[in-house]
Structures are given as structure tokens and as C-alpha cells.
C-alpha positions in Angstrom: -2.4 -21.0 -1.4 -4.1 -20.3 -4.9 -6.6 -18.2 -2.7 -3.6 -15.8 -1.4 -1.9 -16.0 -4.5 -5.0 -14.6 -6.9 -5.8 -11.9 -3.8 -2.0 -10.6 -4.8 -2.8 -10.6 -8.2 -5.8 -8.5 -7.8 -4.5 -6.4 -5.0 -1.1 -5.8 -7.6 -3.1 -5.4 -11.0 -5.8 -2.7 -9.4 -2.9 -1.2 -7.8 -0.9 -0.7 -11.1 -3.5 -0.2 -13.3 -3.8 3.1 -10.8 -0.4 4.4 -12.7 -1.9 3.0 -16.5 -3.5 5.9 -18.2 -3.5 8.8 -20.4 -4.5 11.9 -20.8 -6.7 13.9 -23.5 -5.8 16.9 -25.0 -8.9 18.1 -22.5 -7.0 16.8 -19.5 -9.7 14.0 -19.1 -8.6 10.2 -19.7 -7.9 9.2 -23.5 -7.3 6.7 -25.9 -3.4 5.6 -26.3 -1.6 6.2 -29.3 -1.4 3.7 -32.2 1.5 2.2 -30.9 0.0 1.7 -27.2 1.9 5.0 -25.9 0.4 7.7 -24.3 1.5 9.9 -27.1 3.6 12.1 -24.4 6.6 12.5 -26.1 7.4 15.4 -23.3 8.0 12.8 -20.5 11.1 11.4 -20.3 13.3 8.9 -18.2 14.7 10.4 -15.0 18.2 8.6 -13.7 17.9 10.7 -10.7 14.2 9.8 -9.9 14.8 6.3 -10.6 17.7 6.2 -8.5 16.1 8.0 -5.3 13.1 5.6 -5.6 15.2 2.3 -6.0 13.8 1.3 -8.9 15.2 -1.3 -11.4 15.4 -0.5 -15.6 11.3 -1.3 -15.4 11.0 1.4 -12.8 9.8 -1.4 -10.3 11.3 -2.7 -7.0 10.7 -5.1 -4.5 8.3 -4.3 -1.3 6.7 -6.4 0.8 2.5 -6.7 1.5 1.2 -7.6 5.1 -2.0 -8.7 5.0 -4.3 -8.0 8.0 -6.6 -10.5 9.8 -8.8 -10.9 12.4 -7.1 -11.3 15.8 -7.6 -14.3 18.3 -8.3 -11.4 20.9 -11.8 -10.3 22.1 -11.7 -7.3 23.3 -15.3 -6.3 24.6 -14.2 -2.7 26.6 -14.9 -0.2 24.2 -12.6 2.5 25.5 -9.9 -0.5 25.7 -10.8 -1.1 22.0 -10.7 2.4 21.2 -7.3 3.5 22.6 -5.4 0.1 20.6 -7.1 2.2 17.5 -6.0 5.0 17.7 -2.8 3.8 18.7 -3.1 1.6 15.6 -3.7 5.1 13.3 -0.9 6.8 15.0 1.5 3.6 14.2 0.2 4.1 10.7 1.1 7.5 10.7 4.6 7.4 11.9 5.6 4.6 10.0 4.3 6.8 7.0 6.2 9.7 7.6 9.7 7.2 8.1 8.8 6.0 4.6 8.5 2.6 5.9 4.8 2.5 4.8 3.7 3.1 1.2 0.2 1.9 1.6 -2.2 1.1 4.2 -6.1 1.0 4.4 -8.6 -1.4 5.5 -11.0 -3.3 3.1 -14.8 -2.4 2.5 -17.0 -5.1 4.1 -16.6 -9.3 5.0 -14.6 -11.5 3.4 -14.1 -15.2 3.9 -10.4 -15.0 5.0 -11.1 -12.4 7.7 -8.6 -9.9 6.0 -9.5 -6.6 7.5 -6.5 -4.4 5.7 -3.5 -4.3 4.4 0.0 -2.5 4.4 3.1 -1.6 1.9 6.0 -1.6 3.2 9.1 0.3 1.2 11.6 -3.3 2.3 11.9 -6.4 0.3 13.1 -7.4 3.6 10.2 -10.1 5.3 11.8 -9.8 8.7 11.9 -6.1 8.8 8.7 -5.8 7.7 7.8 -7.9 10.1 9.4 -6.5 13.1 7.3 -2.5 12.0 3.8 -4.3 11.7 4.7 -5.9 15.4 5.0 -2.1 16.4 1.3 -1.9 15.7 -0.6 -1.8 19.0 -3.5 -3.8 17.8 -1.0 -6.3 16.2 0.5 -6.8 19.7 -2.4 -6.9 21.7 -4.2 -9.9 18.9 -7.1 -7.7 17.5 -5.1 -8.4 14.2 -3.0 -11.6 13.0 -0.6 -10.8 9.9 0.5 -12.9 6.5 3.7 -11.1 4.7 4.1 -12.0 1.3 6.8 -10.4 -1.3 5.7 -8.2 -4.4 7.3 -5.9 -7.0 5.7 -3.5 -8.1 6.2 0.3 -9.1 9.4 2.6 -7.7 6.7 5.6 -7.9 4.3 4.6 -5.7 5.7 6.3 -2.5 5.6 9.3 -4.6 1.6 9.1 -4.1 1.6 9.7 -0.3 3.0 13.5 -0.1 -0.4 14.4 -2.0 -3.0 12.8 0.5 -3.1 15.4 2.9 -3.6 17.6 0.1 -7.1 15.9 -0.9 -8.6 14.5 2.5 -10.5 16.8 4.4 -10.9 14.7 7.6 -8.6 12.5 9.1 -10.3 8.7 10.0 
């Protein structure tokens, strides 16, 4: 439990420190003020933005992390594998353009818990995120178990997603 409970920390800190910067007068990343703030006396609080995005009077809300893992299943067809991958991607994709998904991605090399990726999903709601990861072709056919645990974290970070197409130029 302390194991799951420090991979959330780090999974939530990295992803918030994300939103935790300033900027220079040279555009590049700068010191904050004396005070600790950014200094941008130009940004100011948006009711309607806040309300649109959920968010509480910290500008944070409720979503809910699955957690990835290596199935029970051993699939050795390659074609077989291939297809529940790509169906996996397009699963990915659709929930993405419902706005059920705010972030999904896989994690660079081994691990001791077998965690292979993660998702966030825009519901505080463990058995409806639940029911969209069972969607997931690969999750059906046991290349992947899930764990769902709660977070709260920023209202803003759906507001990342409509720029990714702008800066890949491949899609995996």
C-alpha cells in the first residue's frame, strides 16, 4: 500500500509541477517574484473557465488514475497481439475526443509492479472509470490488469490535450 501510495505522489507532484513555473522577460523560465508569484500581474481569475473545467476555489477537482499492469494473458500471435493494440490506441483516442480521458501514456522501461501505463480519467466516479478502461480491447482480452485509485489534481489539465496534435509529428 505505501508502494501505490508514494507512486501517486510522484505520478501527482511531476504532473503538477508541469503547471509550476514562470516566465522571463525573455520568454525562457525565470525566477518568481519576492513574494513567490510569478510576477504576472496580467493573469487573472476566470469564473467562466473555472466553471467549464469543474474546478473548486483551488482550481482543482477530483479525477480518477487507472493504473496499467501486466495481463494474465499470453498472447504469442503477433498479428493477434497487434490488432488488440491498435484497438487499444483507437480506445485511447475515442475516449480522448469524449473528454473522458485527460492523460494516457505508457511508462519507459521495467518496473517491479509490472505497471505498463497509466490513464486520467475527467470522473471522480471509480465505477465509471472503471466501466471506460473495460472498453479497452487489451483490458478485455487480459494483456492488461487495472488498479483505480482517486486523485485531485488541476481543473486545467484537459486544457493540455487540444495542443498535442499540434506538436507530434507521428502518431504511435
Amino acid at each position: 500500500m505505501m508502494k501505490k501510495l508514494i507512486t501517486l505522489i510522484v505520478i501527482s507532484s511531476t504532473l503538477t509541477s508541469c503547471f509550476i513555473y514562470t516566465r522571463g522577460e525573455d520568454g525562457k523560465p525565470g525566477a518568481p517574484g519576492k513574494d513567490g508569484s510569478s510576477g504576472d500581474s496580467k493573469i487573472s481569475y476566470n469564473q467562466k473557465l473555472a466553471d467549464s473545467l469543474g474546478a473548486d476555489n483551488y482550481g482543482m477537482k477530483a479525477y480518477t488514475i487507472v493504473i496499467l499492469t501486466t495481463g494474465s494473458a499470453k498472447i504469442e500471435d503477433k498479428a493477434k497481439m497487434s490488432e488488440l493494440m491498435k484497438g487499444h490506441m483507437e480506445n485511447i483516442g475515442k475516449l480522448a475526443k469524449e473528454g473522458k480521458i485527460v492523460v494516457a501514456g505508457p511508462f519507459s522501461g521495467k518496473n517491479q509492479r509490472d505497471y505498463r501505463g497509466m490513464f486520467i480519467f475527467n470522473t471522480k466516479s471509480k465505477e465509471e472509470a472503471e466501466s471506460w478502461v473495460k472498453t479497452d480491447p487489451a483490458v478485455s482480452a487480459g494483456v492488461f490488469n487495472y488498479e483505480i485509485f482517486p486523485w485531485y489534481g488541476s481543473a486545467a489539465l484537459p486544457l493540455y490535450l487540444k495542443h498535442h496534435k499540434e506538436i507530434a509529428k507521428e502518431k504511435p
